[in-house]
C-alpha positions in Angstrom: -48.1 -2.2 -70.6 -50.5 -3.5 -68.1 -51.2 -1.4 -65.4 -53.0 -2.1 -61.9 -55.3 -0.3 -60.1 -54.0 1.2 -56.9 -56.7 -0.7 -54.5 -55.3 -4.1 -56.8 -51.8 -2.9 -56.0 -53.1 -2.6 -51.9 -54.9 -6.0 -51.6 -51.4 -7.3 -53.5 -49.1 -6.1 -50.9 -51.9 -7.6 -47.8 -51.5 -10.7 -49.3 -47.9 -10.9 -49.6 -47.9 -9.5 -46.3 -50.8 -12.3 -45.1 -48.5 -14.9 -46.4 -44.9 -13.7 -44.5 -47.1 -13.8 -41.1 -48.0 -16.9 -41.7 -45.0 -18.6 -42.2 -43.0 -16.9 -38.9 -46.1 -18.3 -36.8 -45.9 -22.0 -38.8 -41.7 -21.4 -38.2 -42.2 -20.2 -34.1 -41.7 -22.2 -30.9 -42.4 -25.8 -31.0 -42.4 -25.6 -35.1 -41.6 -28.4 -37.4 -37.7 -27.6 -37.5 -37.1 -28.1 -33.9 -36.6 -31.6 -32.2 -39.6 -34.6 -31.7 -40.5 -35.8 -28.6 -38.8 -39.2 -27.6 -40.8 -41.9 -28.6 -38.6 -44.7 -26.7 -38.8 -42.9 -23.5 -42.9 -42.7 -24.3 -42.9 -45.9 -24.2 -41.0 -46.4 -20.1 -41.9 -43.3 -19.3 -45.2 -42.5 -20.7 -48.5 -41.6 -19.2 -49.8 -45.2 -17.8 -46.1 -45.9 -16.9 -45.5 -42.6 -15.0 -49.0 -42.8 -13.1 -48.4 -46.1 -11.7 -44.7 -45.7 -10.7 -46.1 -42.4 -8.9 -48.9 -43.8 -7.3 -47.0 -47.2 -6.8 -44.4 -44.7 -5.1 -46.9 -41.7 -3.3 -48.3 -44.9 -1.2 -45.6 -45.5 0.9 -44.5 -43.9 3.8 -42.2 -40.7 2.4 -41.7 -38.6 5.8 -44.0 -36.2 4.4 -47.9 -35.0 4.8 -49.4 -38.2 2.6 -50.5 -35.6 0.4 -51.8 -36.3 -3.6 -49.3 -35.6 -6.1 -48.0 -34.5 -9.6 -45.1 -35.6 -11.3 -43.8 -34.8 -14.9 -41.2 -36.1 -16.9 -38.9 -34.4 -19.6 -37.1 -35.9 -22.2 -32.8 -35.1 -23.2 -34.4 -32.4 -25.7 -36.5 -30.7 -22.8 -39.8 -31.6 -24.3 -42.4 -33.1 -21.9 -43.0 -36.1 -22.3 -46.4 -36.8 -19.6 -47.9 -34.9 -16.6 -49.7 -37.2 -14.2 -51.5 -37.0 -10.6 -52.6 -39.1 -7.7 -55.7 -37.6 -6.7 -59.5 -38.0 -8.5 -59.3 -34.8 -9.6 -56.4 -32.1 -10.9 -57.3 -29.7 -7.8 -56.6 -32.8 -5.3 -53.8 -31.9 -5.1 -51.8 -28.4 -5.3 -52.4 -27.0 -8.2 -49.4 -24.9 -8.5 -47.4 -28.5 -8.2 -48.1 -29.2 -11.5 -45.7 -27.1 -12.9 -42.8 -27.3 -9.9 -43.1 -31.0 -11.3 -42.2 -29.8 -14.6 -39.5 -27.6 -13.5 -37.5 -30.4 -11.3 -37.7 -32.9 -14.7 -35.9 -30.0 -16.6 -34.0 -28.8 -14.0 -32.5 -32.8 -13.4 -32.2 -32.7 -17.1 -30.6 -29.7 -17.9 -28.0 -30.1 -15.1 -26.8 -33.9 -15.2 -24.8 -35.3 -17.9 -24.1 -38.8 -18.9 -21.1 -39.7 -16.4 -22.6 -37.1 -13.2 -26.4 -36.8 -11.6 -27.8 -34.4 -10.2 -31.0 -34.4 -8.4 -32.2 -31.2 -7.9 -32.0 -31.5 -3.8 -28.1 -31.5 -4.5 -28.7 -28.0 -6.4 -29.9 -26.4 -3.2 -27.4 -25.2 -0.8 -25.2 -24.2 -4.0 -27.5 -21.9 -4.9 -27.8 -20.0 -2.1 -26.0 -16.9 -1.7 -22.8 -17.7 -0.9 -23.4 -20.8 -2.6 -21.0 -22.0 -5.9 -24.2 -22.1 -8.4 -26.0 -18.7 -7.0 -27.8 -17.1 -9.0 -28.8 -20.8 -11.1 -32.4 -20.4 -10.0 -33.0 -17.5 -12.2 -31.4 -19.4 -15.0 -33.8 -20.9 -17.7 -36.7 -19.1 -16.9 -40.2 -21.4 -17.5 -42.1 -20.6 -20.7 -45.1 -19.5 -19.1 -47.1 -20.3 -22.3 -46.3 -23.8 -22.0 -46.6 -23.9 -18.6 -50.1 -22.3 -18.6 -51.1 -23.1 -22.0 -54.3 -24.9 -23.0 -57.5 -26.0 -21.1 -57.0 -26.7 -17.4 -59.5 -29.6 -17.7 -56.6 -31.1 -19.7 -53.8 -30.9 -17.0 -52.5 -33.9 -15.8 -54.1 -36.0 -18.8 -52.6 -37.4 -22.1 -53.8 -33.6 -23.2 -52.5 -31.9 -20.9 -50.8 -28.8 -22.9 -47.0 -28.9 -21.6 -46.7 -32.7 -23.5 -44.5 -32.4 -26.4 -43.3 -28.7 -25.6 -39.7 -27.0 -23.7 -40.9 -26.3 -20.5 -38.0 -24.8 -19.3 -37.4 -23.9 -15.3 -35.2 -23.9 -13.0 -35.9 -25.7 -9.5 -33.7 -25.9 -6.6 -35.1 -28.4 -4.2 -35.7 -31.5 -3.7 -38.3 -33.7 -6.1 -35.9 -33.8 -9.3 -33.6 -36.7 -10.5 -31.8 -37.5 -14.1 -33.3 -40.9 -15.8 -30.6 -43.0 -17.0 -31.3 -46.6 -19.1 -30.4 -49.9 -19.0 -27.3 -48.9 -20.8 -26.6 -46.2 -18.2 -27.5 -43.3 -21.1 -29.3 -40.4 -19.9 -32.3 -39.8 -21.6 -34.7 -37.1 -19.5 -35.5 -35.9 -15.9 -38.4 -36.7 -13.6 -40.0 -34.1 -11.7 -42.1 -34.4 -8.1 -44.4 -32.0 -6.4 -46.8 -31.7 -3.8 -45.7 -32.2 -0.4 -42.7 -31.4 1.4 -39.4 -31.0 -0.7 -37.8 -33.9 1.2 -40.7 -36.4 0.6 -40.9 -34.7 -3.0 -37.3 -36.4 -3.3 -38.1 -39.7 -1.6 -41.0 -40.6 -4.0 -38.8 -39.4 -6.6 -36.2 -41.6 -6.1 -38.7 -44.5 -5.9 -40.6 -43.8 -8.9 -36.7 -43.9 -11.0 -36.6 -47.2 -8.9 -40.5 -48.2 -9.8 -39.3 -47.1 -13.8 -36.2 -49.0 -13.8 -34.6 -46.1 -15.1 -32.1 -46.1 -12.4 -28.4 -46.6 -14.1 -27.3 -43.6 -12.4 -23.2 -43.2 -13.3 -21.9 -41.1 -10.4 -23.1 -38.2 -8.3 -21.8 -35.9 -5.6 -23.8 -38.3 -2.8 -22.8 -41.1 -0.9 -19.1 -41.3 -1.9 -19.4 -40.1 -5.3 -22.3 -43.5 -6.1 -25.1 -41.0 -6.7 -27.5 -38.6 -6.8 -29.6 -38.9 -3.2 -30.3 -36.3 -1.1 -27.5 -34.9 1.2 -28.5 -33.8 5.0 -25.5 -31.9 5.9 -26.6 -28.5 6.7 -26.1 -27.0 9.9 -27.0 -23.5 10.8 -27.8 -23.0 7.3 -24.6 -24.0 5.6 -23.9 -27.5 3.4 -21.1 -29.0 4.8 -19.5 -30.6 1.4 -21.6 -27.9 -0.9 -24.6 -29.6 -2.0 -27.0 -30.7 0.9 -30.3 -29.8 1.5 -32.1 -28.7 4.4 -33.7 -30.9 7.2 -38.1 -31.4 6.7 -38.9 -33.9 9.3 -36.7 -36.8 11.3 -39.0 -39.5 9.3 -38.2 -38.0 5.8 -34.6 -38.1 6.6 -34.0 -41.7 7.7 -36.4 -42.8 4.9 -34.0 -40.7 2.4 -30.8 -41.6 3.8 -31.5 -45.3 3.5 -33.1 -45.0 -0.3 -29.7 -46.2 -1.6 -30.7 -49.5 0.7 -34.1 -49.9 0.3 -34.4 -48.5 -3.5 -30.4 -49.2 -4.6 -29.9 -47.8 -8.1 -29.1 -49.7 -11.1 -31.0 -53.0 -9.6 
């Protein structure tokens, strides 16, 4: 009978071993089973597209600071799809934007559906305490891999690390909104970040406009049309449940006429 030697037998069993390890990591997060990134929305939504309909968007007056900005989109699978900024540089603008921008596409994802929006300035008042949805800003935590992944010279570039990967995150303010087609079909979210939540929302809302990914079905704003940000809080309470608090008087005439000036679906 042929026998091995017991240091053959060792080197056997490392191997084996070698070979199991190998296939959990080629199996793990972001592996070859799970879903591909949208290719359709790439092509709307994509980095060129998303840079110009931000910078087309940040250069108008929003009610905020006129600071540089980030913006990211997600997918309906959660995968990112771009990350882009205004500025020269990634640091022209705040750096820890880059992933609040992330976290309100997910968030505008993860909580509209095909027939209801939800931008995430509608999420804020209902989850505060008290609030209908407290408690929803610890749900979906952020993969801080993703998130943090990668080279930083790449962030905000076509190689920037989060593209193609579940960011996760959950973000409560305003700067989030659900993209919805030509055919009114949801098919991601669209993060802002880097000035004040309010003027976060209002370039938002123009960038879906500046996209053309507008079709919004319904939403809990202005009658039941859509998704815009509600002012209704007084003395820290939302009046119907989902407003958002006051930033500046220039912010909030600028947002309450978006469904004028920027009218969905056009």
């Amino acid at each position: 009978m042929l026998s091995l030697h017991p240091l053959t037998l060792k080197l056997a069993r490392l191997g084996i071993a070698a070979c199991g390890l190998a296939a959990l990591a080629a199996c793990g997060d972001n592996g070859v089973s799970g879903p591909t990134l949208d290719l359709n929305l790439s092509r709307v939504a994509g980095f060129d597209q998303l840079k110009a309909a931000l910078v087309e968007a940040r250069n108008e007056a929003n009610g905020g600071f006129n600071l540089d900005m980030w913006a990211a989109v997600v997918d309906r699978n959660g995968l990112v799809v771009a990350v882009v900024f205004t500025g020269a540089t990634s640091t022209d603008q705040w750096p820890g934007s880059r992933v609040i921008a992330a976290q309100k596409a997910n968030t505008a994802n993860a909580f509209s559906l095909p027939h209801l929006a939800l931008s995430t300035a509608n999420l804020y008042s209902a989850a505060q305490p008290g609030g209908t949805l407290f408690g929803l800003q610890e749900a979906n935590p952020t993969n801080d891999e993703v998130a943090y992944g990668g080279n930083a010279a790449d962030y905000g570039t076509r190689n920037d690390f989060m593209v193609g990967k579940r960011i996760g995150g959950t973000n409560v303010f305003g700067g989030g909104v659900a993209l919805y087609d030509h055919n009114g079909t949801l098919i991601g979210g669209l993060g802002v970040s880097g000035d004040a939540s309010c003027a976060d929302h209002n370039i938002a809302w123009k960038m879906r406009y500046n996209l053309r990914l507008d079709n919004v079905p319904a939403g809990v704003a202005d009658g039941g049309k859509d998704d815009n940000i509600i002012y209704d809080v007084t003395n820290g309470v939302s009046a119907g449940g989902f407003g958002h608090p006051k930033c500046s008087d220039a912010a909030t005439a600028i947002g309450n006429s978006l469904p004028t000036t920027h009218p969905i679906g056009h």
